[in-house]
C-alpha positions in Angstrom: -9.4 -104.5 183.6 -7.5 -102.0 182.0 -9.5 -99.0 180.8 -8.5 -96.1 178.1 -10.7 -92.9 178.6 -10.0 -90.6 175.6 -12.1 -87.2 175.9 -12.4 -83.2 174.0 -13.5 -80.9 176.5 -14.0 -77.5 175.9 -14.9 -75.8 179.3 -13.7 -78.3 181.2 -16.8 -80.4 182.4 -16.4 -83.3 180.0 -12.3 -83.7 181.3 -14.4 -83.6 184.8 -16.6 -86.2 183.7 -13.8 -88.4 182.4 -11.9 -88.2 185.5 -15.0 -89.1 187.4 -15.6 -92.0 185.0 -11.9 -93.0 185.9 -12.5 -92.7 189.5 -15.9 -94.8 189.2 -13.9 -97.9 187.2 -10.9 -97.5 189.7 -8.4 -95.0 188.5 -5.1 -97.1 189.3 -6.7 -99.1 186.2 -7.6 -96.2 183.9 -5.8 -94.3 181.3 -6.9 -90.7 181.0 -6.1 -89.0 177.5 -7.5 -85.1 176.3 -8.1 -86.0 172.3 -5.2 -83.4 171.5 -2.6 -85.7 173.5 -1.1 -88.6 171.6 -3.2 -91.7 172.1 -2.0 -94.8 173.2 -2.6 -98.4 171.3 -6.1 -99.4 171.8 -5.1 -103.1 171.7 -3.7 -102.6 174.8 -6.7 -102.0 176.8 -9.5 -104.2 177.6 -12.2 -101.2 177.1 -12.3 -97.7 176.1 -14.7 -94.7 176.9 -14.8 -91.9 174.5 -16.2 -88.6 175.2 -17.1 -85.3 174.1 -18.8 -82.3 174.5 -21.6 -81.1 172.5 -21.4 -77.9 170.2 -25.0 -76.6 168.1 -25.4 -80.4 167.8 -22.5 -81.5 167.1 -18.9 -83.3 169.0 -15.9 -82.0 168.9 -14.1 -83.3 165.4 -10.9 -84.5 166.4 -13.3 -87.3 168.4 -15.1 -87.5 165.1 -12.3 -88.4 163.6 -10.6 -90.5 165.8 -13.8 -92.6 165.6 -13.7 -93.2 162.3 -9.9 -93.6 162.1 -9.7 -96.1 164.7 -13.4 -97.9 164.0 -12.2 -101.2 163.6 -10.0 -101.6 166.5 -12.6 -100.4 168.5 -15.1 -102.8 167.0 -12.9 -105.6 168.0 -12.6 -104.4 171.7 -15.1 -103.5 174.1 -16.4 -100.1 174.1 -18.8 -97.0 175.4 -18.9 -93.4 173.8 -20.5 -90.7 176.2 -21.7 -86.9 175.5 -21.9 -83.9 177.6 -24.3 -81.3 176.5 -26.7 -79.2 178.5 -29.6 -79.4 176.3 -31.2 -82.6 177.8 -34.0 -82.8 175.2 -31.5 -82.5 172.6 -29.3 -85.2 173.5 -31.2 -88.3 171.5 -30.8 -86.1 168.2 -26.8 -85.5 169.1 -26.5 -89.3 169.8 -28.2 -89.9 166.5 -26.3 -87.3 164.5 -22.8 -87.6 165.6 -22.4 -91.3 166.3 -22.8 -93.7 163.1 -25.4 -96.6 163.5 -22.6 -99.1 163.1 -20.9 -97.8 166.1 -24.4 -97.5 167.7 -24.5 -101.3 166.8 -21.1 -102.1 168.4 -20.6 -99.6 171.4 -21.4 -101.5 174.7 -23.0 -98.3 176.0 -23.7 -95.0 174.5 -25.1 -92.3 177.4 -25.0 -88.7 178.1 -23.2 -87.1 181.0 -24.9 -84.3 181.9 -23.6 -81.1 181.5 -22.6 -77.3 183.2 -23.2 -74.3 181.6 -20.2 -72.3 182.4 -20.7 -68.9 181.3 -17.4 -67.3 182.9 -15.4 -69.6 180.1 -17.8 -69.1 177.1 -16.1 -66.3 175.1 -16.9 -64.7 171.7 -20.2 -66.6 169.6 -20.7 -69.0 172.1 -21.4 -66.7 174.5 -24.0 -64.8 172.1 -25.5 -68.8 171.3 -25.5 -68.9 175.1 -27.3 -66.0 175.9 -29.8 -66.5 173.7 -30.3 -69.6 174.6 -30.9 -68.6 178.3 -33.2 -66.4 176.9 -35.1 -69.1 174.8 -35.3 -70.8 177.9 -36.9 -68.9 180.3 -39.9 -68.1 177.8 -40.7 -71.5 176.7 -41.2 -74.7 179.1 -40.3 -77.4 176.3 -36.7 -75.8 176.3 -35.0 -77.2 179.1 -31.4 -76.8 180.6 -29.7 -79.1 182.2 -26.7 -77.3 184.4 -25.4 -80.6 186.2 -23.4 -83.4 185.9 -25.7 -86.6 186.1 -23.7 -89.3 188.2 -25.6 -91.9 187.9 -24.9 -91.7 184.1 -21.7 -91.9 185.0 -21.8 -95.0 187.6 -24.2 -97.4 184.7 -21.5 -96.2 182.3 -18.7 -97.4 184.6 -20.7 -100.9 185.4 -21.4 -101.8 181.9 -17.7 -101.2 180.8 -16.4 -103.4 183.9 -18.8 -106.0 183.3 -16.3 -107.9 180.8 
């Protein structure tokens, strides 16, 4: 099975998540691609993963974008999109938002990843969203954080893209 993994990261946990997605489907198979790189034919894979990280709700554009642009070829292969995001309780509402009920319809599996919250490579507003978020989260128990990577996320996400 040959597998293209096409991902946006902007601290470097979702390119960490990819690469352990690749490693779980059996990297000799897998073809790793940052969004900003030039993308290879879909046809030429039997599945793709696409993944991104989440920003005040929202995934990085150029995914966005390639989603839409390449929406029927992906409809015609198998598929899975995958988010990283720290706010766990947040994560159905990101799903919902960014990711079009027709690809919700299509997509083989949609899941979230986990996430790090990285503050040595948050610079400028996201550091000021960060903080206050920290701070939000430490008053009130409905706001949780979620600083880790979830691997099992990452192994059901492998399985159901290998089960072709």
């Amino acid at each position: 099975m040959k597998t293209l993994i096409i991902y946006s990261s902007k601290t470097g946990t979702t390119k960490k998540c990819a690469a352990l997605l690749a490693a779980n489907i059996g990297a000799d198979s897998c073809d790793l691609f940052e969004i900003s790189e030039e993308i290879p034919e879909i046809s030429g894979y039997d599945c793709v993963a696409i993944g991104s990280y989440v920003r005040m709700g929202v995934i990085d554009k150029k995914i966005s974008a390639f989603l839409q642009k390449h929406k029927e070829e992906l409809f015609g292969t198998k598929f899975g999109l995958f988010i990283c995001s720290c706010l766990s309780d947040k994560v159905s509402d990101a799903i919902t938002k960014n990711f079009p009920e027709e690809f919700m319809d299509h997509a083989a599996i949609i899941d979230h990843f986990g996430g790090e919250l990285q503050q040595d490579k948050i610079k400028g507003f996201d550091k000021i969203i960060v903080n206050s978020i920290l701070r939000i989260s430490k008053t009130d128990p409905n706001f949780r954080i979620a600083d880790k990577i979830i691997p099992e996320s990452i192994t059901n996400f492998s399985n159901v893209l290998k089960e072709i």
